[in-house]
N, C-alpha and C positions, 0 to 999 in steps of 0.2 A: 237327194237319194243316198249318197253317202253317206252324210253324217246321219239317217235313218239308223242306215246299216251301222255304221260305228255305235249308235246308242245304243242297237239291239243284241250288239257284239258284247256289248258292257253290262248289256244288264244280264244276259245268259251268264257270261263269267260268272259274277257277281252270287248269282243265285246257283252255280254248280259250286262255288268255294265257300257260301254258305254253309250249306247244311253238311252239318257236322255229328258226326257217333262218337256217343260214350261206353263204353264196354263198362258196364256197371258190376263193380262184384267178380270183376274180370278170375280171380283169385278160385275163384268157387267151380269154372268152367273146365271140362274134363282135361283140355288142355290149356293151363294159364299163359296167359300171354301168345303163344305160338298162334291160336286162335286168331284174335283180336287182332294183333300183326299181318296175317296173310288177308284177313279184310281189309285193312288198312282205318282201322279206327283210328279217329283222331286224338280219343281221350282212352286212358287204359285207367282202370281202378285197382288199388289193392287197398285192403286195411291196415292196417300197421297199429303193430303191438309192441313194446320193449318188454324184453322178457329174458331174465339174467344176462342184461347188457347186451343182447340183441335185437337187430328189428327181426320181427316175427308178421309171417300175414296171415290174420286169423279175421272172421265176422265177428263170432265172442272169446271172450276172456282167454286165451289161447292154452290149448294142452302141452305135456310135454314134447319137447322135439316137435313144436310146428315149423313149418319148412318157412324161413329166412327171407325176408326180403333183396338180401342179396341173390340168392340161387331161384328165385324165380325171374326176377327183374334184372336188378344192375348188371349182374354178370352176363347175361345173354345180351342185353341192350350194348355192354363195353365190345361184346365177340363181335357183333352184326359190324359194329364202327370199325371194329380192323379188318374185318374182310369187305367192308365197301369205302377203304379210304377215308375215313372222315365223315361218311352217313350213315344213316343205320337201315335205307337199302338201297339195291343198284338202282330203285326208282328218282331218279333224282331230288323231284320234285315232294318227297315223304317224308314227312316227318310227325310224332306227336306228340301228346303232353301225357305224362305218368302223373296220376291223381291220388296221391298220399291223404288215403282220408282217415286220419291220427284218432286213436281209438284212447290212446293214453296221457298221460301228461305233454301237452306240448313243450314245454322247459325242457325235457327229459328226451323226449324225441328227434328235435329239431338237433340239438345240436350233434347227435350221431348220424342220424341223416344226411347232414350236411358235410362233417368229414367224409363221409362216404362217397359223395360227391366230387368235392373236390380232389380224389385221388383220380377222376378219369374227367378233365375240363373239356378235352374236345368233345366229350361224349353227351356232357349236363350243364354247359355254360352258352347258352343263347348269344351273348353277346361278343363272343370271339368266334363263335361257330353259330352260321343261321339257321342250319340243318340238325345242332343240338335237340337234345329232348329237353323241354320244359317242362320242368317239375311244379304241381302245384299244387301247396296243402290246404286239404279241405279237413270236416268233422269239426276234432278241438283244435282249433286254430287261436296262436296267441291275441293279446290286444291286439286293434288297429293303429291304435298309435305308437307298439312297437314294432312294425313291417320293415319300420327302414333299420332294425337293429340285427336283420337277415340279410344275405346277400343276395345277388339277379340273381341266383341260381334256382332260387324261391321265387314264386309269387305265389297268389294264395286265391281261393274261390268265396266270393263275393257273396253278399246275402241281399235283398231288394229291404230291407230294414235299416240295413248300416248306411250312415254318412260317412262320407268320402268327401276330402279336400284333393284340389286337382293334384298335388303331388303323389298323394297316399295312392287313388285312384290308379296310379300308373304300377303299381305292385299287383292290381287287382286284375287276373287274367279271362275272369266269365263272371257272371251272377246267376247262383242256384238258387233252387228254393222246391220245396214240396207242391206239387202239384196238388192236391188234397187239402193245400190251405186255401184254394181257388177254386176245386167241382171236385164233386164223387162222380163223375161221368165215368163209365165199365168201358167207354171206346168202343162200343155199339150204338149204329145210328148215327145223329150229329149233336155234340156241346149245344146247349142252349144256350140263347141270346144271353142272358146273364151271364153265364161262366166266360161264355166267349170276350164279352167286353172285360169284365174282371183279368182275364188273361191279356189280352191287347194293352193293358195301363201299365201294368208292370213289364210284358216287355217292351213298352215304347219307353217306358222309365230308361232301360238296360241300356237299348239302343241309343238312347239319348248321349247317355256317357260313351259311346262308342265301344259294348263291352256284347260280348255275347249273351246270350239265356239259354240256361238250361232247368228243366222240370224234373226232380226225381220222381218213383212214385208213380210213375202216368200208367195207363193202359197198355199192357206192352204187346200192341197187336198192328199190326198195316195199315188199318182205320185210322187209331189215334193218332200213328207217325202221320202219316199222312196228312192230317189236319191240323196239327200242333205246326206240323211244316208250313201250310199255309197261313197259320195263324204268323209266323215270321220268329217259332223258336225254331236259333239257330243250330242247337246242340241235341239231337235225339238220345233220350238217356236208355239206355237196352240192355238185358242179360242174351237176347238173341241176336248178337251182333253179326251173324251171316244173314240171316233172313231181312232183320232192317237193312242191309247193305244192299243186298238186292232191291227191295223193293225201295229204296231209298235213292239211288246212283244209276 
């Protein structure tokens, strides 16, 4: 009867620390960031533009004076870390991943990014702080076989296309992919058997490698979360990240 219980214990865990929100587009939301924060998404989005030696976060080709990747992100994410000591909130157990998805030259991007970074380590270095934000670039992302020419501070969003050696692998923090390469289902009703098994092979692919899946693109409604959940994606991709929270947790 115990070790019942213990297995039931582990697998509830298991399946509460699963399932995972992305604040897709997070930049675009009336309020950036603040939003997605007091849900407590696990993944936050912005786009990232360089634009006269700035990162800029725009969807397209960015106007003048779009607001800075610093002053919606970095700088609120540095304030949260010194008013809760070394986390970025009094939840202990909170933390996320900022989703740099490079709209521009990665050459050109990465490496301002990156000093940017490095000016606040307890804030964006995982490995000397557990509770850091893990940064991870997605969109244009450089070759795979130069990830290890980035530091931890990077890792990068995974494609179900790309091969991966188990070192490389280990830079690679989820595997995305378009939902739309797999079913037009509108997330009304239920996935047909088809789309359904087409989904289950790639993310059993994912899971194989021990990495998350996430779907962009999906039906962004209760239905689909709901089912995509059960299909065993770990990552709900969302622009309504209060309402998926609810009905998700």
């Amino acid at each position: 009867m115990l070790l019942r219980l213990l297995v039931l214990l582990l697998l509830t865990t298991h399946l509460a620390s699963a399932q995972k929100i992305h604040a897709h587009n997070d930049y675009a939301q009336p309020r950036p960031f603040v939003a997605a924060y007091e849900q407590r998404a696990d993944f936050i989005e912005a786009d990232v533009w360089l634009q006269d030696g700035k990162l800029v976060v725009s969807h397209d080709k960015p106007q003048a004076n779009a607001p800075t990747l610093d002053s919606l992100y970095l700088n609120p994410i540095v304030k949260l870390f010194e008013e809760h000591k070394g986390r970025v909130s009094k939840d202990r157990d909170y933390t996320f991943s900022l989703v740099i998805d490079v709209k521009d030259n990665p050459a050109e991007v990465l490496p301002k990014l990156i000093a940017s970074l490095q000016e606040n380590l307890v804030c964006f270095n995982r490995s000397t702080n557990p509770k850091a934000i893990q940064v991870v670039i997605s969109g244009n992302r450089p070759k795979i076989n130069t990830y290890f020419d980035y530091p931890v501070l990077v890792q990068f969003d995974g494609r179900p296309s790309e091969v991966y050696d188990e070192e490389t692998l280990k830079r690679v923090a989820l595997i995305s992919d378009s939902f739309l390469s797999y079913s037009r289902w509108n997330g009304t009703g239920d996935l047909s058997d088809i789309d359904r098994e087409k989904l289950k092979r790639v993310i059993k692919r994912a899971h194989n490698d021990n990495k998350p899946i996430r779907f962009w693109a999906i039906p962004d409604m209760p239905n689909a979360w709901k089912q995509l959940r059960k299909l065993g994606v770990d990552v709900i991709n969302t622009d309504k990240v209060a309402e998926c929270a609810q009905a998700m947790r």
